[in-house]
N, C-alpha and C positions, 0 to 999 in steps of 0.2 A: 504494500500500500504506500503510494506516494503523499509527499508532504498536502500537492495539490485534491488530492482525495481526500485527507484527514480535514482539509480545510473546506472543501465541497458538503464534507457530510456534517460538521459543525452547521453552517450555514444552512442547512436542509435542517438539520435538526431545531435550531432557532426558529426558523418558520414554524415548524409544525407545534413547536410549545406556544408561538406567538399566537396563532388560531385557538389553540387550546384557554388561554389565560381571558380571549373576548367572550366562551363561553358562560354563561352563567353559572353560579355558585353552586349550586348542587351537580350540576353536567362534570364541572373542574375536579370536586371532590372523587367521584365517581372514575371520571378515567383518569384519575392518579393511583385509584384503586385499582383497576384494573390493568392500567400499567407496573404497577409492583407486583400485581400476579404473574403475568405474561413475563417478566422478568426471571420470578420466583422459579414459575412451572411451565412457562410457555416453550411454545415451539423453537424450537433449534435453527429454522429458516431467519429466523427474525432480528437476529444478531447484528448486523450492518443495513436494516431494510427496517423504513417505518413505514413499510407500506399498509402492513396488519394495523397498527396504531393512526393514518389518517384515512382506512376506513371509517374506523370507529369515531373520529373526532369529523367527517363529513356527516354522518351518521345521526352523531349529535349536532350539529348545526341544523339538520333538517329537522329534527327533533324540535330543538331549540326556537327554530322559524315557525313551526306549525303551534307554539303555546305550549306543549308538552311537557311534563315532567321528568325527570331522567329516566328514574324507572318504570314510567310508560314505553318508555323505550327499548329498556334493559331486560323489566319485570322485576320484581322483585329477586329473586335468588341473580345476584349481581356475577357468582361464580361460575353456576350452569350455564350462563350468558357466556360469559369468556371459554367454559370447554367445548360449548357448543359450536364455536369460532373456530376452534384449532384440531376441532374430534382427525381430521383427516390428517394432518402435521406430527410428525415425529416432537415429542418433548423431551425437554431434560429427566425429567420424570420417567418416563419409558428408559433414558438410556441410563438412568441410576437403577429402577428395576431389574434390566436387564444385567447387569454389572452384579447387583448383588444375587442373582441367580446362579449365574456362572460362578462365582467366589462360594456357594452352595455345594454346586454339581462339583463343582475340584476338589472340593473337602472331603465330600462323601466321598467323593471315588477314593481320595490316601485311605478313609476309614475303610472302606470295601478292600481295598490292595493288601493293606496290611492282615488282613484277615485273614487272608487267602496263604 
């Protein structure tokens, strides 16, 4: 990654917080929450790409534009909302899973080996 990249994506990044902050106060609080999720557990694609996060923040502007409340938007369960966004996207979550599956299966096996 070039200096000109790190400095493209700052600049992308600033826009997209700046859309975020004209939103109203409950929309702001809401996808700060859902960006610490998406952080937390989200997809793996999403790393250098806020494309997943200005869906959501066009999403809410429409929202926002129609009178709407956030979680008219969202619904209430604010998390279902976020895995229901990413069900098809590999997450960090899936590859910590898998991680500690395989650290399972190799242990049993030394227990099974030594047995034998």
């Amino acid at each position: 990654m070039s200096i000109q990249d790190i400095i493209q994506g700052k600049k992308k990044w600033r826009a997209h917080m700046a859309r975020v902050k004209v939103l109203p106060k409950d929309y702001q609080i809401v996808y700060k929450e859902i960006q610490k999720y998406f952080f937390k557990v989200g997809p793996v694609e999403m790393t250098d790409d806020t494309g997943l996060l200005s869906g959501i923040v066009d999403l809410f502007e429409e929202g926002a534009s129609l009178g709407k409340g956030v979680l008219e938007v969202t619904g209430r369960d604010v998390a279902a909302f976020c895995d229901d966004l990413i069900k098809d996207s590999k997450t960090y979550t899936d590859i910590y899973q898998e991680a500690v599956n395989q650290e399972v299966s190799k242990a049993m096996k030394k227990v099974t080996d030594k047995k034998k």
